[in-house]
N, C-alpha and C positions, 0 to 999 in steps of 0.2 A: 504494500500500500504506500503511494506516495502521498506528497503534501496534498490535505484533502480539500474542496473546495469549499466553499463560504457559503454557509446558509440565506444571506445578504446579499444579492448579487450587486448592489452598488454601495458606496460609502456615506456615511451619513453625513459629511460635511465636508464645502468645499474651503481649501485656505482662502483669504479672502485680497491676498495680494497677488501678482504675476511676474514670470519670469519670462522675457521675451530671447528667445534665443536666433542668432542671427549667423549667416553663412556668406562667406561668398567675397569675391572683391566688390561687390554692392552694397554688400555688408544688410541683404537684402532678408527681412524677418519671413524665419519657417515655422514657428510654433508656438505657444507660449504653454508655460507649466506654473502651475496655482503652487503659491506656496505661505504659511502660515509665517506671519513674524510677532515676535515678540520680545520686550527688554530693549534696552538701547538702542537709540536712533544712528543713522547714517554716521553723520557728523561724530557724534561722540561715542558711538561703541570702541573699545579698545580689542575685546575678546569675541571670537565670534565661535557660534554652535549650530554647525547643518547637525538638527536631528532625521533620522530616518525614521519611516514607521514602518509598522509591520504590513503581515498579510489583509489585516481590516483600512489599508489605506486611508488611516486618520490623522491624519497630518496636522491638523489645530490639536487635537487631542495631544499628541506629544512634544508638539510646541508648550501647552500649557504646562505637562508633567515637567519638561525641561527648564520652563522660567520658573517655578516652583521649586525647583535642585536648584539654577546657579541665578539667577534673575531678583529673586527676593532683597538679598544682600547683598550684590554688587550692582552698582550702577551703569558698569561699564562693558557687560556683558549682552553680546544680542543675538539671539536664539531665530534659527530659522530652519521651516519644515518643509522642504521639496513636499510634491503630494503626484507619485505615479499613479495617474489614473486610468480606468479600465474604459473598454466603450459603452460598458454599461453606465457607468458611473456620467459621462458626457450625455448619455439620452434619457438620465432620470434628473439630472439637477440642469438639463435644455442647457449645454454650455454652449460657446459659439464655436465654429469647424477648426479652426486654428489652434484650439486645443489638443496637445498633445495625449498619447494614450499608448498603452501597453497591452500586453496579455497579463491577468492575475497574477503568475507567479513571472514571467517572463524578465521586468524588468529587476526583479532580484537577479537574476544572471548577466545585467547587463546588454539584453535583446533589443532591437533595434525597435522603437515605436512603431504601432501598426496604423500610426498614421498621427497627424497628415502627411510626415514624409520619415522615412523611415534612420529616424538619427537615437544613436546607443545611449541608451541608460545613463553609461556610463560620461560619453559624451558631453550629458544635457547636465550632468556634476562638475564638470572640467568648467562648463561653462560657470556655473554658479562660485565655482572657487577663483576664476579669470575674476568672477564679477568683484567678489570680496576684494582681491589682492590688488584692485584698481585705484591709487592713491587720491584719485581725483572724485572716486565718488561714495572711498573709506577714508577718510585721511587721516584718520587716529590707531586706525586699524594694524595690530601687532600681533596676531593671534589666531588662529583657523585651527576648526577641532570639528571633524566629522564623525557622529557616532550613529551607531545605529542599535535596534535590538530585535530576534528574533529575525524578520524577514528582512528586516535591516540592516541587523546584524551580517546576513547572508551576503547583500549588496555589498557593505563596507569591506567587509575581510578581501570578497574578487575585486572590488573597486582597487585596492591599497595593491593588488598584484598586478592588474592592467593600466593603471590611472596612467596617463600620461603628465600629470599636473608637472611643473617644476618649482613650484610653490612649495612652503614650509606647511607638510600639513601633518596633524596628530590621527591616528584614525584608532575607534574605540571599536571594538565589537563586542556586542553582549548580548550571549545566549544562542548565538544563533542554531537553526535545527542540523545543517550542515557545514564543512568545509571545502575549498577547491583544496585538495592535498598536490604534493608535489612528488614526484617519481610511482611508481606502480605498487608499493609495499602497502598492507593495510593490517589492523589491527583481527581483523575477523574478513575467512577468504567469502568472498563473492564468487557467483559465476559469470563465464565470460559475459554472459549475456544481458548481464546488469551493467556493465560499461563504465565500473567504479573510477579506471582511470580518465574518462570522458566528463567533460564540462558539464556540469558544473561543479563535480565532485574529484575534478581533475583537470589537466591542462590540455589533455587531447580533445580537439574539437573547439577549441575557442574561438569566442567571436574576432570578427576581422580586425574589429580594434584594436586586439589585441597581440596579433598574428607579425610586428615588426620586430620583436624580440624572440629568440627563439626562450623555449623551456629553462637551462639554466641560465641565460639573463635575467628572467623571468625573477627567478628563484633568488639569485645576488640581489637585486636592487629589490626586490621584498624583504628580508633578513635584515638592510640597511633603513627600513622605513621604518618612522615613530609609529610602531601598533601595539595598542594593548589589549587585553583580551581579559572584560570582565566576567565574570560569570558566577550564578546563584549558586549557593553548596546545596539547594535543596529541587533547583531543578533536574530530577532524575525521576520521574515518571515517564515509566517506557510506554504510556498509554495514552499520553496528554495528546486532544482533541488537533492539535496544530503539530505533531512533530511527522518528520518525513520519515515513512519508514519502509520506505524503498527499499533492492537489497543494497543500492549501492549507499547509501545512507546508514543502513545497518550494517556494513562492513569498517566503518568508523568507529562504531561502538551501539550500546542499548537506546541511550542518552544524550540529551544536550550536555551534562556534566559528563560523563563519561566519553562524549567524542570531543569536548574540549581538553581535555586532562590526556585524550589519546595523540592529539592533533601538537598541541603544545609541546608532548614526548616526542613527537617524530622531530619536531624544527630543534630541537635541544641536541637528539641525538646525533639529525645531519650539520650542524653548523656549530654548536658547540659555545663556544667564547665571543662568537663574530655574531651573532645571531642577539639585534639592538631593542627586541620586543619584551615584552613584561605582561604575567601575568596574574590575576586574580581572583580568587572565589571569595564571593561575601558571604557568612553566616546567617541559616534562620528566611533567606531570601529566597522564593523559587523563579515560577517565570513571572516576573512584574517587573515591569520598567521604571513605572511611578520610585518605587523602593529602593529599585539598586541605584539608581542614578541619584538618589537625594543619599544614602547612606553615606554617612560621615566617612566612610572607607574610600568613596569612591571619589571624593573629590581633590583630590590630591593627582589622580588622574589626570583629570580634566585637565585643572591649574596648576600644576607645581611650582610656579614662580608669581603664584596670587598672594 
């Protein structure tokens, strides 16, 4: 059984800001993507947070749990929630065509929009971190931190191995149901025909985006990226209603805590001393974003030099 589909086929709320994303030497607009903001304005945010949301595509919602963890007491922090939306989601809240969309699970792997014009997941991040990293329309701005949790989570971990960004960015992952692993080895064997080393739980088959590095480039300039890897010590319900339990998903482990704690052991055991990532389980926490992202543990993450 894979990741199973949403009894909701659209999301109950749209963010209520836009991202217009632009292509071309026309520099001529192909899309735009709704995104939640919250906490410090343009001008004076210092610290910035793309949160990602999960598979319920609630993009205010985890805007709000996020200004809630870092927003309350710092003034200079500003929160904001991409929101990949489905076509469902476009013909029940009547949005206009030029809004961007995905398949459900699609743009957690990074998939190209299935319309209006078909640009990656991944892509439409690059843009938004360009947008941040832009002095002229950040100019306080010191600080990018993209986290995600669960289907979020999914997106950030492949984002942090394909991103092309050159920008200084932190990326958080927590909880997610799966990982893209690196080389053929897995904790529990699959068979062939589960396609455990194939995208998205592996590097064969990757989108085009991501197709100018070969595999161990791939693999260096991941181990060298700020990624941390949060995650609940009590999410291990090998039965919870949202985990992927594909075979190639179950060849990681039972669990979200057990394929992160297996995932973590494989990067430790290939790279050893060179390998710049940090990880951590918070007590007493299972799958809740609200909790682990406001948990006194976890913010040190975040800000370490707040």
């Amino acid at each position: 059984m894979a990741e199973t589909q949403l009894a909701n086929a659209h999301t109950a709320e749209i963010g209520e800001s836009r991202l217009t994303l632009r292509v071309g030497t026309l520099d001529a607009a192909i899309g735009a993507m709704p995104l939640a903001r919250r906490g410090a304005t343009a001008s004076t945010a210092r610290r910035a947070i793309i949160i990602i949301h999960g598979r319920r595509r609630d993009a205010p919602f985890y805007a709000d749990l996020a200004a809630t963890a870092f927003c309350d007491d710092a003034a200079d922090v500003m929160v904001i929630a991409p929101q990949f939306l489905t076509a469902a989601d476009i013909a029940h809240h009547q949005l206009p065509p030029n809004s961007l969309h995905w398949h459900e699970t699609g743009w957690m792997q990074g998939e190209h929009a299935s319309g209006p014009v078909p640009i990656s997941a991944f892509a439409a991040l690059d843009h938004l971190i360009d947008t941040l990293a832009d002095p002229s329309l950040y100019p306080a701005l010191e600080q990018i931190i993209i986290a995600g949790h669960s289907g979020g989570g999914q997106l950030v971990q492949r984002f942090a191995i394909l991103s092309h960004t050159p920008h200084p960015v932190r990326f958080i992952v927590a909880n997610p149901s799966s990982y893209a692993w690196f080389g053929p080895d897995r904790p529990h064997p699959a068979p062939i025909s589960a396609r455990a080393t194939h995208w998205k739980y592996g590097l064969d088959g990757r989108p085009t985006y991501g197709v100018p590095l070969d595999d161990a480039a791939l693999e260096q300039r991941y181990i060298k990226r700020d990624v941390h890897y949060l995650l609940g010590l009590r999410d291990h319900d090998p039965q919870h209603a949202m985990l992927d339990r594909s075979p190639a998903a179950m060849s990681q482990g039972a669990n979200r805590l057990e394929r992160g704690r297996n995932f973590w052991a494989s990067l430790r055991q290939r790279h050893g001393a060179a390998l710049r990532h940090h990880y951590l389980e918070i007590p007493n926490i299972a799958h809740e974003p609200a909790k682990l992202f406001a948990d006194p543990q976890a913010k040190p993450i975040f800000w370490p030099s707040a």
